[in-house]
N, C-alpha and C positions, 0 to 999 in steps of 0.2 A: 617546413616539410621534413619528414622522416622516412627513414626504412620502416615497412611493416616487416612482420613474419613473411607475408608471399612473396614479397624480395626475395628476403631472406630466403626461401625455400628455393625459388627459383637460381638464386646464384649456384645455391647449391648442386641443383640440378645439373646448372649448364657447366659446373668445374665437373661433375662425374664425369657427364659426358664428354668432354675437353679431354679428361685424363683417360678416359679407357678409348678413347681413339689417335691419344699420340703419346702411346706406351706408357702409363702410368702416373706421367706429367702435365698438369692442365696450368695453362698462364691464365695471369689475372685478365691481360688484356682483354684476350677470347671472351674471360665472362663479362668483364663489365660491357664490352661491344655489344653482347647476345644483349642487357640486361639491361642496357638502356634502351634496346631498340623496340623491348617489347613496351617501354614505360619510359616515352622521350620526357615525360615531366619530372621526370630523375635526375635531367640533365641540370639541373640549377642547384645540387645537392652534391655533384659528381665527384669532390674530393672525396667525401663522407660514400661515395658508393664503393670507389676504387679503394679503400681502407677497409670496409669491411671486407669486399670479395678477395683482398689479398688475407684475411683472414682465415674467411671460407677454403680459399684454395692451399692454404697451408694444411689444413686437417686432411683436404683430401687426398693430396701427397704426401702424408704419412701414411697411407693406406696399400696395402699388397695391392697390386693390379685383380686380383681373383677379389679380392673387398671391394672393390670400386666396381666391378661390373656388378656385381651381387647387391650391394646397395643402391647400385643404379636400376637394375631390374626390378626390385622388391619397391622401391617408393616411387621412382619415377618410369615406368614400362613404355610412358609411351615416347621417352626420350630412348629407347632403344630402337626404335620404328622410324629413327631420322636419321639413316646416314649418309655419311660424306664421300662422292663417289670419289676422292682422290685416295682415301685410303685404300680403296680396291673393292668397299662394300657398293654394292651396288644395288640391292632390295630389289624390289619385283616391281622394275620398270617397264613403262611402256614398253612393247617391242614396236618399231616405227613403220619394219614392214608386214605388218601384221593387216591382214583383210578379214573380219567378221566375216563370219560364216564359209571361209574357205580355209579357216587354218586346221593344222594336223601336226597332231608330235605324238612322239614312242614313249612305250616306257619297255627297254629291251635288255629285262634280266637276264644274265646267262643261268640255268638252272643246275651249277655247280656247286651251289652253297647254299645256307639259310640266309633269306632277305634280312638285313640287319637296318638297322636306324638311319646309315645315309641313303639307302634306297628311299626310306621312308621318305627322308626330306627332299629328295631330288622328284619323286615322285608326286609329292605336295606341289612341289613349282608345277607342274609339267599340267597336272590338272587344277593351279589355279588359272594359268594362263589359256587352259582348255575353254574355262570357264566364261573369263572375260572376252575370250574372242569368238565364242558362241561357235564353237569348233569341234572336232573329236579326237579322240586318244586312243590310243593301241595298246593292246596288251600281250607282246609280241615274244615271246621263248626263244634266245638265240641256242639254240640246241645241237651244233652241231660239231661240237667233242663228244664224241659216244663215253669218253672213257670218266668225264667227270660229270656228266649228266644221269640224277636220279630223279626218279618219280615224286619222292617227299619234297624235294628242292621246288620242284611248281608249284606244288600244293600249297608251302611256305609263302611262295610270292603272292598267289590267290586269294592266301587267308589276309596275311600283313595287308595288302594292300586293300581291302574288305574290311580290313578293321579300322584303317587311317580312314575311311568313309572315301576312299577314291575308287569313282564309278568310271571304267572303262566301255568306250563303243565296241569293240573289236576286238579278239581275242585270234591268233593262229600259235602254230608251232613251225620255225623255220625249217623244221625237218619234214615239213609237208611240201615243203616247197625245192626238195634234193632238184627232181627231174629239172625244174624249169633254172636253177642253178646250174645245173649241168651245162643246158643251150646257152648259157652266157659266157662261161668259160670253152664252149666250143668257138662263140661268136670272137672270142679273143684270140685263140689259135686259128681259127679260118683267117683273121686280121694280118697275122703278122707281129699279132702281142702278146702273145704267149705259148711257152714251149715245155717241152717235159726234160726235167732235169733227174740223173740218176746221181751226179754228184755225191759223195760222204760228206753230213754236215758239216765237219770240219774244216774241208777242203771249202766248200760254199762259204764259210764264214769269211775265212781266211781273206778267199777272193773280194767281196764285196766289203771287206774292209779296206781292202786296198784297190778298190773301183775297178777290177780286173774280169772280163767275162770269161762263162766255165765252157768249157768246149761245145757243150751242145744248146749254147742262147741262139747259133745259125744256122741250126739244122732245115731242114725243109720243112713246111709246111705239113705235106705227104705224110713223115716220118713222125713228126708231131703229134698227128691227126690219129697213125698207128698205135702208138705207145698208150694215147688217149683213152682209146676203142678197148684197149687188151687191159688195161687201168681199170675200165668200169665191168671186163667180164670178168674183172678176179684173177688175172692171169698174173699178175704181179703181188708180190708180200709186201707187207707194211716196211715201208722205211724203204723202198726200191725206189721209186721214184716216185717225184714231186709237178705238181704243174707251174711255171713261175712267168710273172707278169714282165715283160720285157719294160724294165723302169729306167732311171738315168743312173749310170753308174758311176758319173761325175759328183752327184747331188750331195751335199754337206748333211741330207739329212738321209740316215742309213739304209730305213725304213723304207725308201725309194728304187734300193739299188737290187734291181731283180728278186722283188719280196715274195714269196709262194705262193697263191692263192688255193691249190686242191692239194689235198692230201692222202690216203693210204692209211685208214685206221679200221686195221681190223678187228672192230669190237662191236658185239651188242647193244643196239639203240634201244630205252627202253619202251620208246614209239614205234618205232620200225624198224624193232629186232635187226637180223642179220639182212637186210636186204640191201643194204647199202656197204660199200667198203669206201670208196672214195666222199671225202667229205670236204667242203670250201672252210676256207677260212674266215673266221670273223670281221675281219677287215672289208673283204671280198664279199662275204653273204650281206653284209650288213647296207650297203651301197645299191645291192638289187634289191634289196628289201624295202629300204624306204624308196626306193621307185614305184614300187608294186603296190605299197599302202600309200601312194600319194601322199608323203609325208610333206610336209612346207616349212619344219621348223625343227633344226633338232636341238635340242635343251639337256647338254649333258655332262657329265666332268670331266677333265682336262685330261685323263690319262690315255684317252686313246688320239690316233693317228690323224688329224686332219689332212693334214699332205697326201699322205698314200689315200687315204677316200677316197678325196680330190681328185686324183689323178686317176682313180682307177673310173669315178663317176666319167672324167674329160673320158676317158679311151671307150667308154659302154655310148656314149653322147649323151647323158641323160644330164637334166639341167642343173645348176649350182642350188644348193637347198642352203636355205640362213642358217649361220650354227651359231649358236651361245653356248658358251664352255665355263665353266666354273670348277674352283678344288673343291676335291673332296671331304665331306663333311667329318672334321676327328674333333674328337672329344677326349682331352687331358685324363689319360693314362690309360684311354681303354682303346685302342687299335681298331678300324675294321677289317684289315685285310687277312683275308683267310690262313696266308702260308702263317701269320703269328699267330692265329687264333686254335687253329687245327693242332697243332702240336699242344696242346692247355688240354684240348678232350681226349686225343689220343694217349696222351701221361697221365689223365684221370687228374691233373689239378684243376679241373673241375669238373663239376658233375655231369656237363653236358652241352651242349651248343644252348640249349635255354637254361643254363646255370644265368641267375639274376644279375651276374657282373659283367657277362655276355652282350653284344653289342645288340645283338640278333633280335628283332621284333619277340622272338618268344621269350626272350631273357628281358626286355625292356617292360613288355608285359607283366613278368612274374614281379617286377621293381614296383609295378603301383604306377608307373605314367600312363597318363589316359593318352588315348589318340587327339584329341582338341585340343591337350595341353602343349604336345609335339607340331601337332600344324599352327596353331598358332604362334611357336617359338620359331616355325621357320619362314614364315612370313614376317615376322618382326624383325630378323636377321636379316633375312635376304641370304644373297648367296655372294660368294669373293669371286674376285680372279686370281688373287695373290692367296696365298699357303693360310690358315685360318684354324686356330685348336680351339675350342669352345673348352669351357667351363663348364661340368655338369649343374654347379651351382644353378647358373643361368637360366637351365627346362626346368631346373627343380621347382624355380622362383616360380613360373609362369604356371607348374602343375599346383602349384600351392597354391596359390590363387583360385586356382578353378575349385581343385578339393575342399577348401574350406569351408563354403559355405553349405555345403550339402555330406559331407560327412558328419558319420555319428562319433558321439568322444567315449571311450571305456576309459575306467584308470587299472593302471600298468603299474608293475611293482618290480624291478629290478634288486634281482638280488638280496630279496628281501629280508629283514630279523621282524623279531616280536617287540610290540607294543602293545605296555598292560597300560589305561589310563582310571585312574583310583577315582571314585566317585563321580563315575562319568553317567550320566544318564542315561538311561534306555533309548534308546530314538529311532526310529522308522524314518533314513533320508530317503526322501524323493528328489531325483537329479535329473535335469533333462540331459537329453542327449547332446545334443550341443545348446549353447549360451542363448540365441536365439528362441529359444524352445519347439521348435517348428519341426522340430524331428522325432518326439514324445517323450517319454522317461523312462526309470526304473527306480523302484523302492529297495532298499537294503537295509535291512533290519539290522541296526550295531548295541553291542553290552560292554564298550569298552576292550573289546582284546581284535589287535588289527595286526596288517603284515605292514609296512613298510619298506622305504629303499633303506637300505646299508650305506650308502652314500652318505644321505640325510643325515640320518642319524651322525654317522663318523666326525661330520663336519660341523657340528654344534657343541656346543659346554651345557654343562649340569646348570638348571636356572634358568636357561633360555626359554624362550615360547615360540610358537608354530602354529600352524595350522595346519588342520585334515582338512582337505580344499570341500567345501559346501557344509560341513557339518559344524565344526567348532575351534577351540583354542583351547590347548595345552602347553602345560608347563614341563619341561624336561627335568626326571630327578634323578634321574641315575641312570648309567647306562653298563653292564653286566660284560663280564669277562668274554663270553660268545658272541655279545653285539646285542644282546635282546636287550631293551628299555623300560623305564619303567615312565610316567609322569601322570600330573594331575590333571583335572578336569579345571578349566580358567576363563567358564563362560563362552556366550554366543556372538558376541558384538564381535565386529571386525577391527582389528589394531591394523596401525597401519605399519609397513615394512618388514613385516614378518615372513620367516619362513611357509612356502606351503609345501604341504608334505600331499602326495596320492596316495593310497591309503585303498584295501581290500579286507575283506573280517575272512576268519582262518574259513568258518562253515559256511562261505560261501564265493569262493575262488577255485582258480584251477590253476595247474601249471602249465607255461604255453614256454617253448624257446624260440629267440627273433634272430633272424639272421640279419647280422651287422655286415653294411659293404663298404668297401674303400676301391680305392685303385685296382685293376687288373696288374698292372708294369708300373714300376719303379720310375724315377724322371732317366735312368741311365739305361730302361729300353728291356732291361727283364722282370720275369715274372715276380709279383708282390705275393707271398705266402701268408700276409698278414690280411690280404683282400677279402678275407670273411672271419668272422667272429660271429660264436653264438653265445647270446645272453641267455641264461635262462630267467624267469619271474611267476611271476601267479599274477591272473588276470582276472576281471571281475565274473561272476557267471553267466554273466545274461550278455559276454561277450561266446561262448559256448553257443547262441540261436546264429549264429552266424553260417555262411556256407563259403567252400573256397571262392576266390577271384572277391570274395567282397574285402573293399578299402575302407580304416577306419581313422582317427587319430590316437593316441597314445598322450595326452596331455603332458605337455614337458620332456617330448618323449620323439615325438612323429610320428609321419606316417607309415603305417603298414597296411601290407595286404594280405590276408587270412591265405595263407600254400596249400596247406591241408590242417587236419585236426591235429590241435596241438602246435602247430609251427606256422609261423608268420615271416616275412621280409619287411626289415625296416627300409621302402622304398628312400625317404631322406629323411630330415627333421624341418 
């Protein structure tokens, strides 16, 4: 008995996986356990199995960590859809207390920004598990900062989340629901839990850093009640006073120690104008809120407050709701959080919140990832508990997969010089669009004078042979002081190991420039100025019947997606 190749493939497999789950190092042990278990008749073989997987596994530990996931996703995908809950992956598990037909979870943007990618993905979980539990979802606007809240920011989350194909039951605005926030925070001052503080932030900091109460946590009730009343007729300015939850001021977690719940923002709401001056806080609105939508499940990232919820849900009585918390979804070099993001548009280094290097659903868009390609790259990850940076290579893999089979191919000419080829024959190629032919063709009528890449050319000797990919074989005979070429005509048959060149005829091309992406931020956290490059090339013409938003390939090249006339993004290769 022998290894076959599916061994073989499989050890392979199982060292990827081994090594991009415990930091870039995979033991032999791990595969050959995995690899006889799937094929105990290997066990009679087992010296000869444990020799070759320490083989296997030496190549794959030569490999970058960024190689090993990327090799892993591109040949084996559905070994990325198995992980191991001790590394903190946990996938899209059961939830245990989950009741069909009675569950309910949010999806509760704040509408101070553009929805970017990890919305996307946190919002994938929320409505697959909507799905499975034959359940409904919210589509809920925490809105009540007037001063960072704009109109286009809803609209963003309506579209992104309409485009990832996530269908919401429910739609409010929490600034529809001021008044009935108000009676909650009154129900807390009639309690005994909450009181109105004029304190100077400072002074307040101060204190509850050092668990000290501010003179008026003991005031009366009465007086309480007063400040309340004169707070919602506008008798007081922003920044006079605050409403504050009487929390522990013992508590090791800070968040606790008498935390603000209403505030004093005198700004235009772009819902309800000026009619409001006192507004709750996120913490606070958000705790009535899913009482109000009968929430049963909240599924969200780790950066907010469980504790103070908690305690504020214990003081209102309303019931304990299951949370699953997970980090937030980053992806290697490109940030989501607004305060790094905002200073990149605001300096104009780049062109916009949907600049294509942008995290932002309309930047992810202009890159060429389809929405199927993103949900199904977040269901195959799952979601962490522990800190987690992704590889863009990773979505790349899983959008290439999808794109390939139904994209059309054009040839692309970077940088192109001249090619004269000497007794080349007339010829009328016909080429399908992509290899399958299922996508139709185009004819190009060639007499021997073509554009090429500059590359190509540079990197051959006078004598060599090549190919123009679908048409023929030439012979290189010279190559010219400016980079133009000259070569022979050297037949139709296919050699093998040759160069193939892409190839466009002068009269019947155009000029298009691509925009090249790299990193937004450097690995040391500032901005990369290197994060876009324009190529320019000439492109075939019957890439010309195209219209914006369509995705094509680029043979040898990648993919793009047509911006406008004349200009493309190369989404990856």
């Amino acid at each position: 008995m022998s290894l076959s190749e599916s061994d073989r493939s499989s050890m392979e497999k199982y060292a990827l996986q081994n090594a991009v789950r415990h930091g870039g190092r995979a033991e032999v042990g791990a595969v050959v356990s995995k690899v006889l278990g799937d094929s105990p008749s290997l066990k009679s073989i087992a010296k000869e199995v444990a020799r070759a997987a320490a083989e296997v596994v030496k190549g794959v530990n030569g490999m970058t960590p960024a190689a090993q996931e990327k090799t892993l996703a591109d040949k084996y995908p559905e070994a990325m859809a198995a992980p191991e809950k001790k590394e903190g992956r946990v996938g899209l598990l059961p939830l245990e207390d989950a009741v069909k037909g009675e569950f309910v979870v949010r999806l509760p943007p704040e509408p101070s920004g553009f929805m970017h990618i990890g919305h996307a993905m946190a919002g994938t979980i929320n409505a697959v598990y909507r799905d499975t539990y034959e359940g409904k979802l919210w589509l809920r606007f925490e809105d009540t900062n007037p001063r960072k809240v704009q109109k286009r920011y809803y609209e963003s989350f309506r579209t992104g989340y309409t485009w990832m194909g996530i269908k919401w039951d429910y739609e409010k605005n929490v600034s529809s629901d001021i008044d009935l926030l108000y009676e909650y925070v009154q129900t807390l001052i009639e309690a005994g839990d909450g009181y109105a503080c004029s304190c100077p932030a400072d002074l307040m900091k101060k204190l509850r850093f050092e668990g000290k109460p501010c003179e008026h946590r003991d005031q009366g009730v009465e007086k309480n009640m007063s400040i309340w009343d004169e707070m919602l007729k506008k008798k007081h300015k922003e920044g006079t006073y605050v409403i504050r939850l009487k929390g522990d001021l013992a508590s090791l977690d800070y968040s606790l120690r008498d935390p603000n719940i209403a505030r004093i923002i005198d700004y235009p709401h772009p819902i309800t104008g000026d009619k409001y001056v006192v507004w709750p806080t996120y913490d606070f609105e958000v705790v009535v809120e899913d009482q109000v939508c009968s929430v049963t499940h909240i599924l969200r990232s780790s950066e907010f407050h469980v504790g103070l919820q908690d305690m504020i849900r214990k003081m209102l009585g309303f019931p304990v709701i299951s949370v699953k918390q997970f980090s937030r979804f980053n992806f290697k070099g490109t940030p989501v959080a607004k305060r790094l993001l905002r200073p990149l548009v605001e300096e104009k280094l780049v062109s916009g919140w949907d600049d294509p290097r942008m995290p932002t659903i309309e930047g992810v868009i202009r890159r060429g990832i389809s929405a199927e390609a993103l949900r199904q790259f977040t269901i195959q990850v799952g979601y962490t508990q522990s800190e987690h940076t992704f590889d863009w290579s990773l979505l790349f893999s899983v959008n290439r997969k999808l794109l390939d089979p139904v994209t059309k191919r054009f040839y692309f000419v970077p940088d192109p010089v001249k090619l004269t080829v000497e007794d080349a024959p007339r010829r009328d190629a016909t080429i399908p669009f992509h290899p399958l032919g299922k996508l139709g063709e185009r004819t190009i009528a060639t007499a021997g004078q073509f554009l090429v890449p500059s590359s190509d050319i540079g990197q051959m000797k006078e004598g060599q042979v090549f190919r123009l990919i679908e048409l023929y074989n030439v012979k290189l005979v010279s190559k010219g002081t400016d980079g133009n070429a000259m070569g022979t005509y050297l037949g139709d048959e296919m050699v093998q190991d040759t160069r193939k060149l892409q190839w466009v005829t002068p009269d019947a091309s155009e000029g298009v420039e691509v925009m090249e992406l790299s990193d937004l931020f450097r690995e040391d956290g500032t901005f990369n100025p290197e994060s876009l490059k324009i190529r320019l090339g000439v492109v075939e013409k019957a890439f010309g019947s195209l219209g914006p938003g369509e995705i094509v390939q680029f043979p040898r090249y990648g993919f793009v997606r047509l911006d406008a006339p004349g200009r493309c993004v190369l989404g990856h290769n």
